[in-house]
C-alpha positions, 0 to 999 in steps of 0.5 A, spaced: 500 500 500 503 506 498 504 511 503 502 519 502 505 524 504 507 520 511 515 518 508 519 518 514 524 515 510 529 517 504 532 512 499 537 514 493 538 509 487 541 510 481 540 507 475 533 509 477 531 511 469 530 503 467 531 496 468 533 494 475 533 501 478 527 503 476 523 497 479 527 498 485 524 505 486 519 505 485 517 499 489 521 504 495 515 510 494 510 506 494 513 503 500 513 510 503 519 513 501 522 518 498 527 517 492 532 521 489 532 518 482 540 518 478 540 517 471 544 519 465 538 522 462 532 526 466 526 523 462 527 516 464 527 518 471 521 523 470 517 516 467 519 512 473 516 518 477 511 518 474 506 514 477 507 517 485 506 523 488 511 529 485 514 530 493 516 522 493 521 524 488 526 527 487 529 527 479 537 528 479 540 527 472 547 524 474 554 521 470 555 517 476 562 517 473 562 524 474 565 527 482 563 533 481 556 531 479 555 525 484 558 531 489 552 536 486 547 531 487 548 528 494 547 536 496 541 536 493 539 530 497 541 533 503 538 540 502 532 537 500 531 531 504 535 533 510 538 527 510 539 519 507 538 513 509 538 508 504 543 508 498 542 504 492 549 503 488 545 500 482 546 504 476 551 499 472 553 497 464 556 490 461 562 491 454 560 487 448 562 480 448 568 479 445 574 475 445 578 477 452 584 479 446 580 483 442 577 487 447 579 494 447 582 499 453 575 504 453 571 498 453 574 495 459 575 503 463 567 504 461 565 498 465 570 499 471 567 507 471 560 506 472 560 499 475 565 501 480 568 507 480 560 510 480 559 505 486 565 508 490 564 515 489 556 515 490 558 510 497 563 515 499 558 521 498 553 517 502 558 516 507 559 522 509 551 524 510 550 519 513 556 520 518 554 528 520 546 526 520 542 526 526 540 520 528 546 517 525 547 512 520 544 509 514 543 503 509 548 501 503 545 497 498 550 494 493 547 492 486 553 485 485 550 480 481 551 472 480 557 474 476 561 476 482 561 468 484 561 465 476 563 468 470 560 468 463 565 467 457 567 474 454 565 478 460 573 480 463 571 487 464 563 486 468 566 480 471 572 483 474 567 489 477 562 485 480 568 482 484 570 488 486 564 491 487 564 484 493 570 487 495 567 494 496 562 491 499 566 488 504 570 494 506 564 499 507 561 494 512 567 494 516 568 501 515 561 503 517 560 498 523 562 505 527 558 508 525 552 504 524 553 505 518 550 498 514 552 495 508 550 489 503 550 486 497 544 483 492 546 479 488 542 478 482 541 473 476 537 473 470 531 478 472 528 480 465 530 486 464 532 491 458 539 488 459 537 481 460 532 480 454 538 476 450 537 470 455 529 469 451 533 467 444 540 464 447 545 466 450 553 463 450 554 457 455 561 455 458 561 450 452 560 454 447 553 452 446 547 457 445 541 457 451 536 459 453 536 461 460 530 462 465 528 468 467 524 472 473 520 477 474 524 484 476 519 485 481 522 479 485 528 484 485 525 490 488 522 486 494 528 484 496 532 491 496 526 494 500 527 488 505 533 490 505 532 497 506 526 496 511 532 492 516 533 495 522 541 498 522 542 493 528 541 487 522 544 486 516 543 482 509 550 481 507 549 478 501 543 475 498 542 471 491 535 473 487 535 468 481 531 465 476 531 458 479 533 455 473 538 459 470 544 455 469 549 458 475 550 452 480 554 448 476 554 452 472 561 450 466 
């Protein structure tokens, strides 16, 4: 049921103009919250809004790549909402698959840009809010994937950052510990997404075949990152697996 008017909580997701992240906040609004919602381009954040209240919202065309402009728009969720309590490290891309030989050095940078360093500059700026907020405090949520545990072929670049992304994970969690600051990871696979449509017509097996992979419902998705969310900061969900149960990861190759 959504809530009125009555958000006492303030989330922030990025990659919020589609797929994942647009699910994800949209789900949070109509539990209550109010999000700022990042993304390269204002339109499709505009449309993620638009099924909720105009104050529930708070449009933020954002690079997350970008320090300047990540810094700009954490000091307008600052002005405009007084506070933070859930970060949504969301927004995230894949390179083409091509052979890891033929695979060129802007492809590999463009991934790790937006997968992780958008990740650790968004983290970073939620850090320090939910350091000199009062009541302390607040929730990080990264977006890894089952490629953090299992690669697909030709996916050096998503694979690696989604690795890291664990790492960053790991250490935001203990670095936040002090200062009741929480973080966890989601862990997601074959949600059908955009991204994930390919895996309707067949996709590249570890033996080189072609399959069709099973699929879930986004939305399965968004309840988990408000299950997350709704934790108190005493408990935590360090890592949790959301997957189409018949998708092809354990035993994967």
């Amino acid at each position: 049921m959504r809530m009125n008017n009555t958000a006492s909580k303030f989330a922030l997701v990025t990659g919020a103009g589609s797929g994942i992240g647009r699910a994800a906040a949209q789900a949070l609004m109509a539990a209550g919250y109010r999000v700022a919602l990042l993304g390269r381009r204002a339109e499709p954040l505009v449309e993620t809004a638009a099924a909720f209240a105009p104050e529930q919202a708070l449009v933020l065309p954002t690079d997350v790549t970008d320090a300047a402009a990540v810094a700009a728009s954490f000091s307008r969720v600052q002005t405009e909402f007084g506070r933070l309590d859930l970060l949504f490290n969301n927004a995230g891309m894949s390179a083409k698959g091509v052979a890891f030989e033929d695979l060129s050095l802007a492809q590999w940078q463009a991934v790790v840009d937006v997968n992780l360093t958008g990740s650790f500059l968004c983290a970073q700026a939620a850090f320090k809010l939910m350091k000199a907020q009062s009541p302390r405090g607040g929730r990080i949520i990264n977006n890894g994937s089952i490629s953090a545990h299992a690669p697909r072929p030709n996916s050096a670049p998503y694979t690696a950052s989604k690795h890291a992304i664990t790492g960053l994970t790991k250490a935001l969690s203990l670095d936040g510990r002090p200062f009741d600051i929480a973080c966890g990871q989601l862990d997601i696979g074959n949600a059908l997404t955009e991204m994930a449509m390919p895996m309707t017509q067949g996709v590249r097996q570890a033996t080189g075949e072609l399959a069709v992979e099973a699929t879930m419902d986004v939305a399965h998705v968004a309840s988990a990152v408000v299950y997350m969310a709704g934790l108190p900061l005493e408990a935590n969900v360090q890592f949790m697996t959301v997957m189409a149960t018949k998708m092809p990861f354990i035993g994967r190759g």
